[in-house]
N, C-alpha and C positions, 0 to 999 in steps of 0.2 A: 895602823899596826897594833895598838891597843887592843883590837876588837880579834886580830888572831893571836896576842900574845893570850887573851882570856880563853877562846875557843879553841887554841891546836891542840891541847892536850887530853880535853874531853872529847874530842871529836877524833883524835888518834886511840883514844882507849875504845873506844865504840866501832870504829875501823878495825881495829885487832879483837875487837870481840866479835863482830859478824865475820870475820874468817874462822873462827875459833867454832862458832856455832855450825858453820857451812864444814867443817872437817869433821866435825861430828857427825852431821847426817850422810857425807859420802863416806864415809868409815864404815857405816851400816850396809852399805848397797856394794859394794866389792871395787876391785881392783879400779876397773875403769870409773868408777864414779869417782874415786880420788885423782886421778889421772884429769879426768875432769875440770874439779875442785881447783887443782893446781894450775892448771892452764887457766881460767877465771880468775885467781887469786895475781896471776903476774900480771891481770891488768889493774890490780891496783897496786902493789907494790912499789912502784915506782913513785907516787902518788905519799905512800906512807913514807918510804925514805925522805923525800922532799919536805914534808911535814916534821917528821923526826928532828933531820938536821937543824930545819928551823927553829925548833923548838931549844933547840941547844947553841944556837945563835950563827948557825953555819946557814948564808942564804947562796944556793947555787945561781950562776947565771945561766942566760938562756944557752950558751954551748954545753954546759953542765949536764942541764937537764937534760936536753936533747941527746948527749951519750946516754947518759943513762934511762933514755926512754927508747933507744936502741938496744942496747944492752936485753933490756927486760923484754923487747920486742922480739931477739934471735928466740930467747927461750920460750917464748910463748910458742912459736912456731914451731921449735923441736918438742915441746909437751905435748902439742897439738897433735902431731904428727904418730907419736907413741900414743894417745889416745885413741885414735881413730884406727891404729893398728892394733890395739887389744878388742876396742869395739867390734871392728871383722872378724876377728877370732872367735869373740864370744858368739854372733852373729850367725857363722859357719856352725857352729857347735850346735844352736837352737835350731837350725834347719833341718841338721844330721838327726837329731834327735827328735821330732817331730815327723820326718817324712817314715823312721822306724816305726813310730807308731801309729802312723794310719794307716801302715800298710796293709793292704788286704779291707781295709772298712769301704762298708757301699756308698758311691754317692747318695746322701740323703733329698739333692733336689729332685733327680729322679726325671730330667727334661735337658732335652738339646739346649735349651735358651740358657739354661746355669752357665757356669763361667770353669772354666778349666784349674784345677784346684794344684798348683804348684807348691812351690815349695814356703812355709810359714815357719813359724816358732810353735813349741811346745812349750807351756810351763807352769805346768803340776807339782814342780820345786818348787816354784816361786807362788806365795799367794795372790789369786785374784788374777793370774795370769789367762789369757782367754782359752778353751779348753777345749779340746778338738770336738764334743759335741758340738758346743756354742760357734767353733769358728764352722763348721759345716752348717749350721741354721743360717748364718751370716751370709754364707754365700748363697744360698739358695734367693736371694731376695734380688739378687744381681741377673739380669736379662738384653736381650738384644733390644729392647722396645727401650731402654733405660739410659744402663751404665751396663756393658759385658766386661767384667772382668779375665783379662787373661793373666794376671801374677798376684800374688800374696806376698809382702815381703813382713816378717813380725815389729813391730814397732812397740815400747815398752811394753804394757799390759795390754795390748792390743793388737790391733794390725793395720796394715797398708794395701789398697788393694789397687793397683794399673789396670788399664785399660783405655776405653774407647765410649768417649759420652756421645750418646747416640740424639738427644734431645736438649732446648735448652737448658739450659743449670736450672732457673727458675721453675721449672715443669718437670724435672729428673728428681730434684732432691727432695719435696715434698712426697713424691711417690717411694723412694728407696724409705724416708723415714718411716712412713706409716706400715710397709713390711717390713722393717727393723724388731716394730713393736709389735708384730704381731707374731713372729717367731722369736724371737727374746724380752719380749714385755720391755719393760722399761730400765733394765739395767744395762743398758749400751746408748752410747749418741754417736752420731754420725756426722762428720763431715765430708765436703765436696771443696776439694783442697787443689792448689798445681802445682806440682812434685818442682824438684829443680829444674828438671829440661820444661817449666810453663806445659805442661804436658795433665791431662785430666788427673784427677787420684780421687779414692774413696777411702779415711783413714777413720776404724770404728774403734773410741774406746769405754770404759768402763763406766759410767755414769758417774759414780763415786769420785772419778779421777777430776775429770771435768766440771761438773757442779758439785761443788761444796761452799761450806759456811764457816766463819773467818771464829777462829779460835776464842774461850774466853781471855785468853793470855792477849791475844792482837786486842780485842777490844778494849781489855786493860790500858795497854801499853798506848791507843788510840784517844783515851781519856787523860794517860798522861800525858801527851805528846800537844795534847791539848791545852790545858793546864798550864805547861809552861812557858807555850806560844801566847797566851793571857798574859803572863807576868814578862815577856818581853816585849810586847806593845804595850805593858804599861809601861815600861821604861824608856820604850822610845814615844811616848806621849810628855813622858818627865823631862825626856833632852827638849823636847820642842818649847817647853816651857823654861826651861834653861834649869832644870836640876836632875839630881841625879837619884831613884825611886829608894836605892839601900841609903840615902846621907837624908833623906828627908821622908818617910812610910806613911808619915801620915799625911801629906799630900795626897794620897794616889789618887785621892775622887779629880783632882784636877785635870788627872792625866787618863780618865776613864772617857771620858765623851770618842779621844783617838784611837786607845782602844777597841771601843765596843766600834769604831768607823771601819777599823781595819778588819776586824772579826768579821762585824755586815757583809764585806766583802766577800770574804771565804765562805761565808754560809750563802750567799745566794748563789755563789759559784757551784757550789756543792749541791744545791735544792734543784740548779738546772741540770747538772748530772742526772740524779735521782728522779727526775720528772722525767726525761725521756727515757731514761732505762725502762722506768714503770710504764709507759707507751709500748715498749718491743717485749716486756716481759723478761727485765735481766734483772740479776741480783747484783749490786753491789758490796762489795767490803763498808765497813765504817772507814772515815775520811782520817788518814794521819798526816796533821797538820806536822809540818814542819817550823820550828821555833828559830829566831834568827835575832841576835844581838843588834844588828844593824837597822832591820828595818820592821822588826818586829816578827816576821813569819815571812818563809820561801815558797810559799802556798799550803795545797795539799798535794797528798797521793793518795791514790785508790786502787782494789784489784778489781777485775771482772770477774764474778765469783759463777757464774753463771754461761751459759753459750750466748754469740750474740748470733741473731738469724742472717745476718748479710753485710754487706760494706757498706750497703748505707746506714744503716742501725749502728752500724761501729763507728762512722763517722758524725751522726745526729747526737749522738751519745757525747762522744770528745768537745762534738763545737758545740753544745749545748752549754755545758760549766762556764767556758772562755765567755760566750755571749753575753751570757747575765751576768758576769761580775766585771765584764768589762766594761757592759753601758753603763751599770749602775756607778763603776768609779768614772767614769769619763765625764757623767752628770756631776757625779760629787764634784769634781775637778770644777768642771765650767762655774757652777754656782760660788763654789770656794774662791775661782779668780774675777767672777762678777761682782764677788760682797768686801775681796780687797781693797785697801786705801793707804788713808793715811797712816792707819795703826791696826797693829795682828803681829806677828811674827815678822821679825828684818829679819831677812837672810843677803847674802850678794847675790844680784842679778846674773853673773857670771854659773851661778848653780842652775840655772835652766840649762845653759849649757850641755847640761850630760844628758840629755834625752832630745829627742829632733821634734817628737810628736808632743811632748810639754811644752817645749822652751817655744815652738811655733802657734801656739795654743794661747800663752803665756801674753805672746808681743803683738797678738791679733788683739784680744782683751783688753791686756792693759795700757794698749798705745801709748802714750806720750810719757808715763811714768814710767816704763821702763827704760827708760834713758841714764837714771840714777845707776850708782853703784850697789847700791843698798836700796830694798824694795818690801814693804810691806804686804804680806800676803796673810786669808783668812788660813784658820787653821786646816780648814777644809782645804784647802790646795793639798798641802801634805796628804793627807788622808787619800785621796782621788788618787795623789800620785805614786802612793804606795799600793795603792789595788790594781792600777793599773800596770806597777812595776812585778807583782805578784802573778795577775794574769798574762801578763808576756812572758814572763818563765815558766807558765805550761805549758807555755805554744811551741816553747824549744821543740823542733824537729826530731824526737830521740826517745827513742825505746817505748816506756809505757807510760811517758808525761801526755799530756791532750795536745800539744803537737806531734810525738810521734804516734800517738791514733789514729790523727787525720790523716797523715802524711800513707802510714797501711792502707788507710783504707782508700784514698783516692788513687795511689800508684803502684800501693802492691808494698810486700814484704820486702823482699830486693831495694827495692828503691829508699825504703824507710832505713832498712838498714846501713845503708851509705850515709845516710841522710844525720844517725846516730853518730858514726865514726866521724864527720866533717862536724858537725855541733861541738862532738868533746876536744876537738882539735880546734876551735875558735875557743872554747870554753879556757883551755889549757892555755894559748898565747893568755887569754884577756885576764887568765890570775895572777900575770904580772905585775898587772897596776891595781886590780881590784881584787883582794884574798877572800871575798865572798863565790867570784865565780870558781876557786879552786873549791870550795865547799859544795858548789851545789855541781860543780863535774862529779867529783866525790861521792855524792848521792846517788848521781845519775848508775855511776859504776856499778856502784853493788846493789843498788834496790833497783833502778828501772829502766838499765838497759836495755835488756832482753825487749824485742821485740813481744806484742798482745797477740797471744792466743790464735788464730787463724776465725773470722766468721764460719758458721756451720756451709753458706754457702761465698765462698772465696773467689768463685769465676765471674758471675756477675758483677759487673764495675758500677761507679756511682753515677748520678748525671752530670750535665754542663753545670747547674743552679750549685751542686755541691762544691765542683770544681773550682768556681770560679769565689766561693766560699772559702776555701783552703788558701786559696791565692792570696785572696783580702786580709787572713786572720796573720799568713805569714810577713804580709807588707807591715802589716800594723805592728807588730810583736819586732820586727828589726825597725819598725821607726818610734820604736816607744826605747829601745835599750840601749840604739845607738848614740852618741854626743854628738853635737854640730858641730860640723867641718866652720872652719875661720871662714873658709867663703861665704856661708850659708849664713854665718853670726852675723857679719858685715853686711850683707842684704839684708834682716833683719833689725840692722842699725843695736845691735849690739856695746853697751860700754866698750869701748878698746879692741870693735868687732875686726 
């Protein structure tokens, strides 16, 4: 409780300041983007009262919360509801006024195989909105041999086009691309998307919207964010040693080797990213480490700043980072519990405990010494077990961590997004006993719910080899975060199993 009486209050100012930030930008964009705003913001609210009250010494129990995560649930539902009713309004409006003005214009494809030009948006208001010459070039590239489009629905700065995919995905969207860029060069990109009804789509937007490069403010903000993920692995190199880094500074070279162990981590986690994104030709964001009083750093996160070309590319990408930072702590770990003995760090035996994949790792190893109550481990145990604790919380199943990457991209958007909702709802029970999963739910909230981007091509699925890929990294990540059940301690001969 020490570690969130330090953390709630910074962590609730920075909570209230990314809503604060987020009401600023739908402020700029009208009606419905605050409408939005507000429906987003009730799912954290509940989240920040809980933290509030805490902070002021009030801790709700679990019937508490649970009203009040009711409560904030009716309302998100009637936000919701009034959002998507001004949505159609404006929606109706941009159709009205778009089909007024092309009235009377010639079809520019000029052939039976075009696609029948319904109803879109107009938006010469709005900048950069797609412009009735550019949405007329757009369709001409659409044909029976292809993709025939029969509807146009406008979708932000772009548009959405229905129909009937006439050819595989993998042989349709390479050809629509290349006439993309032959009638609008290269300020539009294109995907091959499936609408809600799993139904074909072609959704074209603005190039700019799509690929872009992460701000000098992000990259700032990315060097700090860094910075002081350093200065709390060195702290949690100074507990390991048994002090504390502000009561003793000139120590820190002792607590650097855990440190620079734990960093190791994260950077090769991050170098696998970046290596295969440079394979499919994606751009990355710079890596914002996240800083964590407890165990030093809750990994990173990263955006796709760039299109990815398909679901395997989107999935080779995710499990690339988890791969290399997981062998590489799982190495760390083994050698760390090989080079254990008589003397290293006493911790209680009883602390393996909280992981099924350590603590079983642990009692293969160190056989007959863990019998004791007290066990001498290298300091490298720690280390391993902190990158490995690090890489199982990207694997969380949820939004745009590198488990909800995989999770898109082997089973689709729909499935991830369940997949988000049941995570935050395990996340939520297990901040009971442990105040850091309320943290990194918290994270999850406002920075990486949301579901990734859609690949350019969405219908094409991944193989069995990925699949069975996805299966493994999700086994490993619930057998690295879970604790051993008493049964499982007692078969392991466990002190007092």
């Amino acid at each position: 409780m020490n570690i969130a009486t330090e953390i709630t209050p910074l962590f609730l100012l920075a909570t209230l300041a990314f809503l604060g930030w987020g009401f600023w930008r739908a402020r700029k964009r009208g009606s419905v983007a605050l409408w939005v705003w507000l429906q987003g913001s009730l799912l954290l609210l509940p989240w920040v009262a809980f933290l509030g009250l805490l902070l002021f010494g009030i801790y709700l129990n679990f019937a508490g919360f649970l009203l009040l995560l009711l409560v904030f649930t009716g309302l998100y539902i009637a936000v919701g509801r009034k959002a998507r009713q001004l949505a159609n309004q404006e929606l109706q409006a941009r159709r009205e006024q778009l089909a007024s003005q092309m009235e009377g214009q010639p079809d520019s494809a000029g052939s039976e195989d075009a696609p029948r030009k319904l109803d879109t948006a107009s938006s010469e208001a709005v900048p950069h909105r797609l412009s009735a010459e550019d949405l007329q070039a757009i369709q001409s590239i659409f044909g029976i041999d292809t993709f025939f489009a029969t509807e146009t629905i406008p979708y932000g700065e772009g548009a959405i086009f229905k129909g009937n995919l006439r050819q595989d995905p993998e042989v349709v969207l390479p050809l629509l691309i290349d006439k993309l860029k032959e009638r609008v060069g290269n300020r539009y990109q294109l995907f091959l998307v499936e609408d809600p009804s799993e139904k074909p789509a072609v959704v074209v937007l603005p190039d700019e919207i799509v690929n872009y490069r992460a701000s000098t403010g992000a990259k700032i903000l990315a060097g700090a964010l860094l910075f002081f993920s350093f200065i709390a692995t060195l702290e949690v190199g100074a507990n390991l040693f048994g002090f504390r880094l502000l009561d003793a500074p000139g120590r820190w070279v002792e607590a650097l080797p855990v440190s620079v162990g734990i960093l190791a981590t994260l950077l090769v986690h991050e170098a696998g990213h970046r290596w295969m994104a440079g394979k499919y030709g994606v751009r990355l964001s710079p890596a914002f480490v996240i800083p964590s009083f407890g165990i030093g750093t809750l990994g990173s996160l990263n955006r796709i700043e760039s299109p990815v070309p398909n679901r395997k590319a989107l999935f080779d990408i995710a499990f690339a980072g988890p791969a290399a930072g997981g062998l590489l702590s799982l190495l760390v770990l083994l050698i760390g519990l090989l080079l254990s003995g008589s003397a290293g760090l006493y911790v209680p035996t009883d602390l393996f405990r909280s992981s099924i994949l350590v603590g079983t790792l642990a009692r293969l190893v160190l056989g007959g010494e863990f019998q004791s109550e007290v066990i001498a481990i290298h300091p490298l145990v720690a280390v391993g077990w902190i990158g490995l604790g690090i890489t199982a919380l990207s694997l969380l199943p949820t939004g745009q961590l590198d488990g909800g990457r995989i999770m898109q991209a082997v089973y689709g958007r729909k499935t991830a997004a369940r997949a988000t909702f049941i995570t935050l709802i395990a996340l939520a029970v297990a901040s009971f006993s442990n105040v850091l999963a309320l943290y990194w739910a918290l994270l999850i909230l406002f920075i990486a719910r949301e579901p990734e981007r859609p690949p350019q091509d969405e219908i094409s699925e991944t193989d069995g080899q990925r699949d069975a890929l996805a299966l493994l990294a999700l086994f490993l990540m619930v057998m690295t975060l879970l604790p051993i059940a008493p049964a499982l301690a007692g078969f392991l001969n466990f002190p007092n199993g």
